[in-house]
N, C-alpha and C positions, 0 to 999 in steps of 0.2 A: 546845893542848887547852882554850881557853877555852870556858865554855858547859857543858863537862863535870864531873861532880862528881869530887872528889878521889880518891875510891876506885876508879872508873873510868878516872882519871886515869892511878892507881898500875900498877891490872891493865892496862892497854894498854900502858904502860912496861916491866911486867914480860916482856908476851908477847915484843918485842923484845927487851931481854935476855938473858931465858929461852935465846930461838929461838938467838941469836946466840952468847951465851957458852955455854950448858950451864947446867944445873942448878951445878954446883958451882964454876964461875967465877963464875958470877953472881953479884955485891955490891948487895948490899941500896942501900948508899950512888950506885952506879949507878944503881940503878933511880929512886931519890928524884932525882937530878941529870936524868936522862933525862924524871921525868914532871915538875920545876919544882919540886919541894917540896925542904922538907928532910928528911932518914935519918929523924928523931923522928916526923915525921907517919906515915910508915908504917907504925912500930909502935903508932901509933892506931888503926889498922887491921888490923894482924893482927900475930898473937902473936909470930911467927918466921918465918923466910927458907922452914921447909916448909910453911906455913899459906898465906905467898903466892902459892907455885908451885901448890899444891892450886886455889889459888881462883881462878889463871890459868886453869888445865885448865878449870876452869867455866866463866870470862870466854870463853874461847878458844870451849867448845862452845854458848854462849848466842848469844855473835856469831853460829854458824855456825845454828844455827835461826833467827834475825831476819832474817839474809840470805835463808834459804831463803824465806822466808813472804815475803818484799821482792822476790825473784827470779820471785814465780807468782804474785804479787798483776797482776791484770790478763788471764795465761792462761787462755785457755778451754779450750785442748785437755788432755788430763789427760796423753797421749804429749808434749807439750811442758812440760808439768811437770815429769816426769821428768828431761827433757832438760835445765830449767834445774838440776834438784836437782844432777845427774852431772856438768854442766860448774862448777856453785859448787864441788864436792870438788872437782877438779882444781884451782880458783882459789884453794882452802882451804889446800888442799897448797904451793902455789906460795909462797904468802903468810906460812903458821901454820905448814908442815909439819915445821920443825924440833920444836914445841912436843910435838907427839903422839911423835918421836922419843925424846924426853927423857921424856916422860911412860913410853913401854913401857921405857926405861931403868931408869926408880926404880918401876916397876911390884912390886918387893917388898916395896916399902915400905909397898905401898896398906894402910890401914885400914879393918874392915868399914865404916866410919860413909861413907867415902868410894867403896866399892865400890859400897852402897847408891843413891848419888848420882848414881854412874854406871849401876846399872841403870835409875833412875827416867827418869833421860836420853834413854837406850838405850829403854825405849820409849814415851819421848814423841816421838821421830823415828819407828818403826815406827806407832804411831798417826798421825800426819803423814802418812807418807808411804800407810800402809792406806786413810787417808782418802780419797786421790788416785785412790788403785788402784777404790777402791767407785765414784768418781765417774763412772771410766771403766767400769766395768761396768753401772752405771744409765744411763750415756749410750751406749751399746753398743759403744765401744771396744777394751772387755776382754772377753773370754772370763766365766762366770760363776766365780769361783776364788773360794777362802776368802782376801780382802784382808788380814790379819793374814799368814798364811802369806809372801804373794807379796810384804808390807809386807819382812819377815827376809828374802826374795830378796833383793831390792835392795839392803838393808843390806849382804848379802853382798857386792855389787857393789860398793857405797861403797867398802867393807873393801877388796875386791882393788887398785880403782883407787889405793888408799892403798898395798898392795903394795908395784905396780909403782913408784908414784913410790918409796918408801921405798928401792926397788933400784937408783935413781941414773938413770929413764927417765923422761922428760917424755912425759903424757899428751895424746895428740893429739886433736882433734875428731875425726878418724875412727875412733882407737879407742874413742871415747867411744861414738860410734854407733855402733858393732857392739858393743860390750857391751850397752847398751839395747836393741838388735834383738836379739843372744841371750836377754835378759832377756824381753822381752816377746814374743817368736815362739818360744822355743825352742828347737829343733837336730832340731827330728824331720821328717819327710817324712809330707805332706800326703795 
């Protein structure tokens, strides 16, 4: 992890951890050993063992918007956008998917301060991805729809595709594409 600064160090240790032991197996003292440091640096960083895992959740979903914007840096078609957004979850899940696991686990524990954080999140991906959807409607891709709205579709889609994996099924490229073909064609007769 040379190159990287220590708190990013720490949170990429921790998502491993995290993913691997659980919330409440997971040893602080591990996670220091795993990212090079030692136990003390990390409570330089953060207050407690729930402060870490909080700030993983966000390392974890910051990662997963930098990929996104990394994945369609370059596409022009706005349908192929999408397509890289769909297959990154799937790659997310394969990778982080234990984390969001554990995260709906201690989901009662969430504090407003931290709800807040996740909806700020929540829709700075729906603008993201609205973005995408307007792009394809000004380049006539898209049908003319209110992009905000069809932005929450897709979320939705994200969401299921997390489902399925969460239900012990690996997501395939073909069902990837016939989700996005549902998503962006719909199910109705022409």
């Amino acid at each position: 992890m040379i190159g990287v600064g220590k708190r990013e160090q720490i949170l990429a240790a921790a998502a491993e951890i995290f993913s691997k032991e659980g919330y409440h197996n997971a040893r602080v003292e591990d996670i220091a050993i795993k990212a090079g440091i030692g136990k003390g640096t990390v409570y330089e960083y953060f207050k407690s063992k729930k402060e870490l895992f909080e700030e993983t959740i966000f390392h974890v979903l910051e990662t997963y918007l930098y990929e996104a914007l990394e994945s369609i840096s370059g596409v022009q078609d706005p349908v192929d956008k999408l397509k890289c957004i769909i297959r990154l979850q799937a790659s997310l899940l394969d990778r982080k998917g234990n984390i969001a696991t554990l995260f709906m686990k201690n989901s009662a524990d969430i504090h407003r301060e931290m709800l807040d954080r996740l909806i700020a999140f929540r829709q700075r991906v729906i603008d993201f991805i609205a973005d995408i959807i307007r792009e394809g409607i000004e380049g006539g891709a898209f049908r003319p729809v209110d992009p905000h709205l069809a932005g929450i579709l897709f979320m939705g889609v994200l969401q299921e595709a997390g489902t399925i994996h969460h239900s012990g099924s690996r997501i395939n490229d073909q069902t990837l594409d016939t989700m996005l073909d549902y998503m962006i064609n719909g199910i109705g007769i022409n």
